[in-house]
C-alpha positions in Angstrom: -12.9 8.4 34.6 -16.4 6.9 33.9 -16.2 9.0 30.3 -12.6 7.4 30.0 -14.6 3.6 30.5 -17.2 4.4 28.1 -14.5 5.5 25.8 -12.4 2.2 26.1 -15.6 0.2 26.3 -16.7 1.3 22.8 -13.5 0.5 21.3 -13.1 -3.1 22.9 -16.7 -3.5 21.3 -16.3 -2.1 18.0 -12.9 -4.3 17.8 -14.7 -7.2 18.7 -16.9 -7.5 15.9 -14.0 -6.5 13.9 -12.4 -10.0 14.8 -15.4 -11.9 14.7 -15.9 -10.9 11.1 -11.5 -11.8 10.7 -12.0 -15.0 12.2 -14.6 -15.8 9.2 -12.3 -14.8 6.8 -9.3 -16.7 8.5 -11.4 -19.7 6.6 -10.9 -18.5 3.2 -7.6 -20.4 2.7 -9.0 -23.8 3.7 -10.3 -24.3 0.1 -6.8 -23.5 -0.9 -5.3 -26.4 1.5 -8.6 -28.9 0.1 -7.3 -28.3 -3.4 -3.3 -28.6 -3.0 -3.7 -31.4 0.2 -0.7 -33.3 0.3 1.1 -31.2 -2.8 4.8 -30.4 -3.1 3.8 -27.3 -1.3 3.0 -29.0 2.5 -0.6 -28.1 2.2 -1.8 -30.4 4.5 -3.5 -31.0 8.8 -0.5 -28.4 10.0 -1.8 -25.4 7.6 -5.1 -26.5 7.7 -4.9 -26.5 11.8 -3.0 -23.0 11.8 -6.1 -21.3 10.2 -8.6 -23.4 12.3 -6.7 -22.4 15.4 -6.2 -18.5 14.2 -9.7 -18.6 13.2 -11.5 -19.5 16.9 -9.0 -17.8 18.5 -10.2 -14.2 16.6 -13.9 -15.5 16.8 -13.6 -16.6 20.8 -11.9 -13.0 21.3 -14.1 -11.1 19.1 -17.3 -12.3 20.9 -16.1 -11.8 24.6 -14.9 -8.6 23.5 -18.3 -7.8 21.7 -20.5 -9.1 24.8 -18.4 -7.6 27.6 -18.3 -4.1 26.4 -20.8 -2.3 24.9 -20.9 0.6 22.3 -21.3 4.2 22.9 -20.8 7.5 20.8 -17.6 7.7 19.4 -15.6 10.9 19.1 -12.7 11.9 16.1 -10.3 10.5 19.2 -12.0 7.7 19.3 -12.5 6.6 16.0 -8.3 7.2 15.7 -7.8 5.2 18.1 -10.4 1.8 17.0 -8.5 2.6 13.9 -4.8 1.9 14.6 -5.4 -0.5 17.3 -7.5 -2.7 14.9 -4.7 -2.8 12.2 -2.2 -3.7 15.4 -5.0 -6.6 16.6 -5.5 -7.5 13.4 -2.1 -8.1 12.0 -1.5 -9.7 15.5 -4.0 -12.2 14.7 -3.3 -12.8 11.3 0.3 -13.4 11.7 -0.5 -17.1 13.5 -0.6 -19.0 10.5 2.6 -17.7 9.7 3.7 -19.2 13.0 2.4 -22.3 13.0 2.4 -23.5 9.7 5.5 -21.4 8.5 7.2 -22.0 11.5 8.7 -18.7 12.0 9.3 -16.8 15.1 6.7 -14.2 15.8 7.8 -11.3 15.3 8.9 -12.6 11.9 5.3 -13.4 11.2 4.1 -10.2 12.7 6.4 -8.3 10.5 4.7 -10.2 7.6 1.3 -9.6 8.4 1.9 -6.2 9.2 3.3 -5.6 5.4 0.4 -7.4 4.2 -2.5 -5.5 5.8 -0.8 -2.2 4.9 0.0 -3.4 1.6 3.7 -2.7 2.0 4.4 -5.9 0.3 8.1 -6.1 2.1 8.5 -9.5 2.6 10.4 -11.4 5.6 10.3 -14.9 3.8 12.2 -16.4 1.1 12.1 -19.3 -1.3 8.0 -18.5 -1.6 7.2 -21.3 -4.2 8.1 -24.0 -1.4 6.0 -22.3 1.2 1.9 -24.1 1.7 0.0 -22.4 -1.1 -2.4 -21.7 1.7 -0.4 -19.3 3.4 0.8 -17.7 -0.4 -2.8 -17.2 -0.6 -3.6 -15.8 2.8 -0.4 -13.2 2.3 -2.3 -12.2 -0.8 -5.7 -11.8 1.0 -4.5 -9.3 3.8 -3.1 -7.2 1.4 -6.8 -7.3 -0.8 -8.5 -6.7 2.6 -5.5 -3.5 3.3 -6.4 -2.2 0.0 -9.4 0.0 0.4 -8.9 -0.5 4.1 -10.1 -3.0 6.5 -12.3 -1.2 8.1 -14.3 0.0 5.4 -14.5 -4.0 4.5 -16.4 -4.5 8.2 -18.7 -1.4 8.0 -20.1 -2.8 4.2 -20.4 -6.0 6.5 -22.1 -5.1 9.4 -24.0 -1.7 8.4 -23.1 0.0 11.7 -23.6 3.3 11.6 -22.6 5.0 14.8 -19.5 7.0 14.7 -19.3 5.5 10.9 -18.1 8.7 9.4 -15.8 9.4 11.6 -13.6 5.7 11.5 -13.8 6.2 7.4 -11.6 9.5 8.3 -9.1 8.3 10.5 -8.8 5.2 7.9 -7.6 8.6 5.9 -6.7 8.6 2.3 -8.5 5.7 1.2 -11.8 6.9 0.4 -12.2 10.4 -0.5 -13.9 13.2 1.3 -15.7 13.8 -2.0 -18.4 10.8 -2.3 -19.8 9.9 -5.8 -23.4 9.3 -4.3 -25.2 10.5 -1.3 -24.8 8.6 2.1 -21.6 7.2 3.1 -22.5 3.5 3.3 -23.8 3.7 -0.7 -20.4 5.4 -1.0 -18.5 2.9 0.4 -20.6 0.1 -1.3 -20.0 2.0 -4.9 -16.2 2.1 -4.1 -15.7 -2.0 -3.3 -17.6 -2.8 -6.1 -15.3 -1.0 -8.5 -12.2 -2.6 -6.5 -13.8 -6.1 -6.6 -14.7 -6.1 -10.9 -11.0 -4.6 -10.9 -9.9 -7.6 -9.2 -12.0 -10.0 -10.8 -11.5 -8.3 -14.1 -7.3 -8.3 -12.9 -7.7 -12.5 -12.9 -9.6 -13.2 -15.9 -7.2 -10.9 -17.9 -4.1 -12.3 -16.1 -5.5 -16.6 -16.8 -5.9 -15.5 -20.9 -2.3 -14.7 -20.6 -1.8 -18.0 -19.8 -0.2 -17.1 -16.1 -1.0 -20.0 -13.6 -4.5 -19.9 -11.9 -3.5 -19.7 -8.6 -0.4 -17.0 -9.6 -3.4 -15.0 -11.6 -5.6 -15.4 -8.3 -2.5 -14.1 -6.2 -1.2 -11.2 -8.4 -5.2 -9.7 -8.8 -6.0 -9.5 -5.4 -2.4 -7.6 -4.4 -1.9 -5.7 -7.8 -5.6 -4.0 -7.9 -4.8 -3.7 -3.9 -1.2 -1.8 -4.8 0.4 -4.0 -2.3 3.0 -6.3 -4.2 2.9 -9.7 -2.9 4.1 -12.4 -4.9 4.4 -16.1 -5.1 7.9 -15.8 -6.0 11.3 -14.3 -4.6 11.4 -12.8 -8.3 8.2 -11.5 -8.1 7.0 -10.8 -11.5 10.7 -11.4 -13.0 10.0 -14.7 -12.7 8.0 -15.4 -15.9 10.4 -13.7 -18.1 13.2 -16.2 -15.9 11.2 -19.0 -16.8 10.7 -18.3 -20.4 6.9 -17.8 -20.3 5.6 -16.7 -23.7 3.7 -14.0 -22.8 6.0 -12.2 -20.1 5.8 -9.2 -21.7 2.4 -8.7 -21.8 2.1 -9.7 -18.2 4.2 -7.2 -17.1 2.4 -4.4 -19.3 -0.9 -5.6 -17.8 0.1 -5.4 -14.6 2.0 -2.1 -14.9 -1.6 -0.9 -16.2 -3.7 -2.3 -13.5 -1.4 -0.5 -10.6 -1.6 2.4 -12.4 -5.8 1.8 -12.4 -5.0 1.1 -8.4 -2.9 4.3 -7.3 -5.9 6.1 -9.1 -8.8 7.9 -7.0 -11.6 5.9 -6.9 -13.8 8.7 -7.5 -12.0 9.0 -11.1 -13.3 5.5 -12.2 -16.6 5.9 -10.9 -16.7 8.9 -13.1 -15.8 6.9 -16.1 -18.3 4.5 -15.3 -20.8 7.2 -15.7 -19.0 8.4 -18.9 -17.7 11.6 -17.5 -14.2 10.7 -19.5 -13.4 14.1 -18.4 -12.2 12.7 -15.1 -9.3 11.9 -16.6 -7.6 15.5 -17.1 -10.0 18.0 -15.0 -8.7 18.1 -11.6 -5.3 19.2 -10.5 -3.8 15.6 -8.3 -4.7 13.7 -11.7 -2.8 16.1 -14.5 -0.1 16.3 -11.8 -0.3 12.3 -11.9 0.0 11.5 -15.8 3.1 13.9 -15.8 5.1 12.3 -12.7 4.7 9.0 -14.7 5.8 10.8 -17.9 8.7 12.8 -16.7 10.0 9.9 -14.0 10.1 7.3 -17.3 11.4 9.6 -19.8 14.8 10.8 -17.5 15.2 7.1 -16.4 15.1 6.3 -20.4 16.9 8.9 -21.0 20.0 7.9 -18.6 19.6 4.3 -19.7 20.1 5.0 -23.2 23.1 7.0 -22.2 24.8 4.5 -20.3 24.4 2.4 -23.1 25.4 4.5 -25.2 22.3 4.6 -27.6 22.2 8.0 -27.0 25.4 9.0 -28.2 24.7 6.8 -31.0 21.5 8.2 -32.3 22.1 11.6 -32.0 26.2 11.9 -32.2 26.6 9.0 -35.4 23.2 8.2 -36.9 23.0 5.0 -35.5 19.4 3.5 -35.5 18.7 2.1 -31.6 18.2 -1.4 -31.4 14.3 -1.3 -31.4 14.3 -4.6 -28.7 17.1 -3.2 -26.3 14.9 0.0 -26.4 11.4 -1.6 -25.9 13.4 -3.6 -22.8 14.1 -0.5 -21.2 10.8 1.4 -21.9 9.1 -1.6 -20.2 11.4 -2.2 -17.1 10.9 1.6 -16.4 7.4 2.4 -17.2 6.8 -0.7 -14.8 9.0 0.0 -12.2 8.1 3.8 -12.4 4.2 3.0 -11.7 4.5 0.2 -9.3 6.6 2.5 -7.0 4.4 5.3 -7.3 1.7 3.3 -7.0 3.4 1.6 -4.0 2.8 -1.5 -5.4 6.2 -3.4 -4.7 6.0 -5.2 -8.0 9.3 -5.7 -9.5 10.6 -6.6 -12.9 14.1 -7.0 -11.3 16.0 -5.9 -8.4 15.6 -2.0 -8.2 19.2 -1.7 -6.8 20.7 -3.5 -9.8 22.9 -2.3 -12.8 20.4 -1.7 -15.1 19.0 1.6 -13.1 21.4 4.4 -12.5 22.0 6.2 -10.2 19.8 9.0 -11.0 17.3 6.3 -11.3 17.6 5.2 -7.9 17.8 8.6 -6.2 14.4 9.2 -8.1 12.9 6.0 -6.7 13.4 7.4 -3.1 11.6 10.4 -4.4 8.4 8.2 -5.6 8.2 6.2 -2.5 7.2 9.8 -0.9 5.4 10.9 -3.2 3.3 7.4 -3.8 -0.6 7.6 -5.2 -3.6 9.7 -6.0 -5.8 10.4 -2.8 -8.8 7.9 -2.7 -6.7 5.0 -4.3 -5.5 2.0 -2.9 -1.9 3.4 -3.5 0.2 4.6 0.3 2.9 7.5 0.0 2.4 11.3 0.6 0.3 11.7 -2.2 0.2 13.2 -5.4 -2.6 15.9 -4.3 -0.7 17.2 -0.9 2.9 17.3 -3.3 0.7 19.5 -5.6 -0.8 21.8 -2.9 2.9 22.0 -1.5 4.2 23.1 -4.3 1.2 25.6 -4.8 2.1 27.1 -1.8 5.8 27.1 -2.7 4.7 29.5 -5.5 2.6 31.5 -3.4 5.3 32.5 -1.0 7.2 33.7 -4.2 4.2 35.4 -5.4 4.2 37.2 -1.9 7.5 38.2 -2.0 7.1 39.7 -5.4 3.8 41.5 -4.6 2.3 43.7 -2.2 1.2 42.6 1.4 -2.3 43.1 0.5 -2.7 41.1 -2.7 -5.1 38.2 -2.5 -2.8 35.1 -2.1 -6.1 32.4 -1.6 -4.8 28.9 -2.7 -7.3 27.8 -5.0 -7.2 24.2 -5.3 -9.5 23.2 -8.7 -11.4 26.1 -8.2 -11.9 26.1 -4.8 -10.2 28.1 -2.2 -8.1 25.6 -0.2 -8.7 26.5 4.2 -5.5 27.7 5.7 -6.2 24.9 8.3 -5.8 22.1 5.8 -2.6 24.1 4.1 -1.0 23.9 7.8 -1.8 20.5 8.4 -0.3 18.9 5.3 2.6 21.0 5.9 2.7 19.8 9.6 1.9 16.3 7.8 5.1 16.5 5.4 7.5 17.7 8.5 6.7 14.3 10.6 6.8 12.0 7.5 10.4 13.6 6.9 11.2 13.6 10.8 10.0 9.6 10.7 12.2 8.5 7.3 15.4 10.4 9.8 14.5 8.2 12.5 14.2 5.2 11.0 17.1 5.8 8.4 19.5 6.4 11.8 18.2 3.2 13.2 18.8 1.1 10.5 22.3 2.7 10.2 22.8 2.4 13.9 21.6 -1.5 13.9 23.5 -3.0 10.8 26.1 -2.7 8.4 24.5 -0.9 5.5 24.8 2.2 3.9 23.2 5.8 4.2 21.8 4.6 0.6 20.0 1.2 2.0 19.6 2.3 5.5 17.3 5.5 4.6 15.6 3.0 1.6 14.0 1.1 3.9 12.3 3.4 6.2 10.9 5.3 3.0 9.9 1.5 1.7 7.9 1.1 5.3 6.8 4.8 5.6 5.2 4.7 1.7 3.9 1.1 1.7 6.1 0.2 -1.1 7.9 -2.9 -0.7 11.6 -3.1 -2.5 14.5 -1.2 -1.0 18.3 -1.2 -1.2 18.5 -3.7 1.3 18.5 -7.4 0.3 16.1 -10.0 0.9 18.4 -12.4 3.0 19.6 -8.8 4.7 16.1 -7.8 5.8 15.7 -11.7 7.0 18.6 -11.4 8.7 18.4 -7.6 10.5 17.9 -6.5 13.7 14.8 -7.1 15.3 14.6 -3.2 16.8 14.9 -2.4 12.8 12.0 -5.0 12.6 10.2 -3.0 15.2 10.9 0.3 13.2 9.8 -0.8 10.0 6.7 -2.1 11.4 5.8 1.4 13.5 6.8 3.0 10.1 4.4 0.8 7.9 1.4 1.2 10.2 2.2 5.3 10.4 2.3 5.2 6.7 -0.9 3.5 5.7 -2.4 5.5 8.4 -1.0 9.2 7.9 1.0 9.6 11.2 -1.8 10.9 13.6 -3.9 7.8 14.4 -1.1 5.7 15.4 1.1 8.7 17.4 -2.4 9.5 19.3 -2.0 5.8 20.8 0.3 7.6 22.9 -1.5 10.4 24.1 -3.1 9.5 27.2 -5.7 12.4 27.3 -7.2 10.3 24.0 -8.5 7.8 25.8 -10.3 9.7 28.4 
C-alpha cells in the first residue's frame, strides 16, 4: 500500500507542474483579446476573464498538487498512467474558456478541448467567424501544443529528468525510438525546433499569399500540428467561397505542409543535414509516397469517369478540360494528404457529390492507416501497416516453404523482434475492436447510417476530424456518443494501452 502512495504521489506531482506550466500558457490569448477588444468578435472583460479564471485555477491546482506530493521513481506503469491522465486534466482545464466565454455546456467544451489537444480537429461549434477571436486562437493553440505531444512541450520546459524516458514512450508515436542526436532531452529539443521553423515558416508563407494574419497565425499552428482547426465552418473552402485570389495556392501550400507534418521527424532532420536520402531509404517512407500516389490517382481516376472525361479521352479523342482536371487533381491530392495525415483540413465536405463512392470507402481506409511514425500525424501508421503486411507475406512464404526455412522479418535491414510483431498485431485487433464499439454506439444512439455511424469512431480513433456525419448532427448527438468519441480520441492519440491501463487497478500499486 505504501508502494501504491508513492506511486500516486509521483503522479499528482509530476501533474502538477504539468498545470502550473498550462496555467502560463492559458495567458497566451490575452494578447489576442488586447488586439480585437471590443471587435465584432466579443473579444472583450468575459473572454479576457475566462482565461484569467482558467489560468489561476490550473496554477492554484498545479502548485498544491506540486507541494503536497512529492516525486519518486517512476515505473513504464507509471509513466502510462501521468500520461493519459494529464491529457484528461489537461483538456479538463482547457475546456473553461469554452464555457465561460463560449457559453456552452461542458461537456460540449470538454469535447472541444479534447479534439484540440489530440489534434482530432472534430469540432462541436458552429458559425466560428462570430465566435471571440481569443478562443479561435486558443482552439488553435491546443492542437500546436497536441502536435509533438504535450508532454514532451513540459519536459523541454522544465528539464526533469527522472522517469523522462519512460513518459516520452507512453506519449508513443510522436517521437521516435531512433533519436537524431545523443541524449533524449537534445533529442527532444532538435525535434521542436524543426516543428516550431515549420510553423513559423507555415505563417510567413501563408501572410505572402495574402491570407488574413490572424487566419495565417491559426492555420500554421494546426496544419504543421496535423490537427485541422479552422476559423471557419468551411475550413479552408472558405477562401475559394469568398473569391480570394490566391485560393489555389493556399490550398497547395497547405496540402504540402501536412504532408511535411505526417512525416517522421527524423526524416527532416536528415535533410537538414543533407542526407536527401532520407527521402526513399527506409521502408514506412517509400510505403508513404506510394499511399499518396495510388489513393489520388484511383480517386482521379473515378472522378474523371463520373464525369465522363474518361470515356471521352480514351473512347472519342476528346481533349479533358485542363481546369475541370486541375479542380479535381487539387481537391484530391488535398483531401488525400490531410486525411492521411489526419489533418481534418477540408477543401469541401468529404461526403459530398464530388467524391464517389470508392472515394469515400477509401477515406475510411486512410483514417486507419493515418501518418509516418515520429510525425505529428495520429492513425495506425504507415510503418505498423507495412510490417503487417510483411508478415502477411511471410505466412504465405511459410506455407509455400519448408518448416525450417528462415522466415526473420527484416524490417530495413534489421531483423524485426517477434515481441514487437505480436504487439502491433495485438495493437491492430483493439483499434478494430474500438472503431466496432463505437460504430454500434453511434448506430445505437441516433438515426444515422452504418456509413456515418462507423465514420465517426474512425474520425475519433485516427485524430482526423471530418466524418459522414454533419456538423449540426454531431452538435446535436447524443451525449453517450459525445462520451465515446472522446474515449476514442484520447485512445487514438495515445495507442490504446495508456488510457485502457487507467483501468487496471494493479497499475497503480
Amino acid at each position: 500500500m505504501r508502494n501504491g502512495f508513492r506511486q500516486i504521489s509521483c503522479i499528482l506531482h509530476f501533474i502538477g507542474n504539468l498545470l502550473e506550466i498550462l496555467g502560463l500558457i492559458l495567458l497566451f490569448p490575452l494578447i489576442v483579446v488586447l488586439v480585437h477588444w471590443g471587435g465584432e468578435e466579443g473579444d472583450g472583460v468575459i473572454t479576457a476573464a475566462s482565461f484569467v479564471i482558467a489560468s489561476l485555477i490550473s496554477f492554484s491546482l498545479g502548485m498544491i498538487l506540486r507541494h503536497e506530493f512529492k516525486p519518486a521513481a517512476l515505473n513504464p506503469a507509471g509513466s502510462m498512467l501521468i500520461c493519459a491522465l494529464s491529457w484528461l486534466i489537461v483538456s479538463a482545464i482547457g475546456a473553461l474558456p469554452f464555457v465561460i466565454a463560449a457559453r456552452s455546456n461542458y461537456l460540449d467544451a470538454y469535447f472541444e478541448a479534447m479534439s484540440g489537444f489530440t489534434t482530432t480537429g472534430i469540432t462541436i461549434f458552429s458559425e466560428l467567424h462570430k465566435m471571440p477571436r481569443s478562443l479561435i486562437f486558443w482552439r488553435a493553440i491546443t492542437q500546436w501544443l497536441g502536435g509533438i505531444g504535450i508532454l514532451s512541450f513540459f519536459l523541454v520546459l522544465t528539464f526533469q529528468a527522472g522517469g523522462a524516458h519512460h513518459i516520452i514512450g507512453a506519449e508513443s508515436h510522436k517521437i521516435s525510438s531512433r533519436r537524431p542526436a545523443p541524449g533524449l532531452f537534445h533529442t527532444i529539443r532538435i525535434i521542436w525546433t524543426i516543428y516550431v521553423v515549420l510553423t513559423l515558416l507555415a505563417v510567413v508563407v501563408l501572410a505572402i499569399e495574402r491570407m488574413p494574419v490572424f487566419d495565417a497565425v491559426c492555420h500554421g499552428l494546426t496544419s504543421v500540428a496535423t490537427g485541422g482547426f479552422s476559423p471557419y465552418d468551411s475550413s479552408i473552402g472558405y477562401y475559394y467561397q469568398t473569391g480570394h485570389p490566391h485560393y489555389r495556392l493556399i490550398e497547395y501550400t497547405l496540402a504540402l505542409i501536412m504532408m511535411l507534418g505526417g512525416i517522421n521527424f527524423l526524416i527532416h532532420y536528415r535533410i537538414l543535414t543533407k542526407d536527401f536520402k532520407a527521402l526513399w531509404d527506409n521502408v514506412e517512407i517509400r510505403y508513404w509516397w506510394r499511399l499518396i500516389a495510388v489513393f489520388v490517382i484511383i480517386i482521379m481516376i473515378e472522378r474523371l469517369y463520373r464525369t465522363g472525361a474518361f470515356e471521352a479521352l480514351f473512347m472519342r479523342g476528346v481533349a479533358v478540360d485542363l481546369v475541370d482536371f486541375e479542380r479535381s487533381f487539387r481537391h484530391s491530392l488535398f483531401q488525400v494528404i490531410s486525411i492521411l495525415t489526419t489533418s481534418g483540413f477540408t477543401t469541401m465536405n468529404i461526403s459530398s457529390d464530388f467524391f464517389g463512392v470508392a472515394a469515400k470507402q477509401l477515406f475510411l481506409v486512410m483514417m486507419v492507416i493515418g501518418g509516418c511514425v515520429g510525425s505529428t500525424a495520429g492513425g495506425f501508421k504507415v510503418l505498423r501497416i507495412a510490417i503487417l503486411n510483411r508478415l502477411m507475406f511471410r505466412e504465405i512464404f511459410k506455407l509455400r516453404t519448408s518448416s525450417k526455412a528462415s522466415t526473420g522479418l527484416i524490417i530495413d535491414r534489421k531483423i524485426l523482434p517477434e515481441e514487437e510483431a505480436h504487439r502491433i498485431a495485438a495493437l491492430f485487433f483493439t483499434w478494430m475492436a474500438l472503431l466496432l464499439f463505437g460504430g454500434v454506439i453511434t448506430a445505437l444512439f441516433s438515426n444515422h447510417g452504418p456509413w456515418a455511424s462507423f465514420s465517426g469512431m474512425f474520425s475519433a480513433m485516427g485524430n482526423i476530424g471530418p466524418c459522414y456525419i454533419s456538423g449540426p448532427d454531431m452538435i446535436d448527438i447524443h451525449p453517450v456518443v459525445k462520451l465515446t468519441y472522446i474515449f476514442g480520441m484520447l485512445a487514438g492519440r495515445l495507442e490504446i494501452l495508456p488510457v485502457l491501463l487507467l483501468f487496471s487497478g494493479k497499475a497503480w500499486r
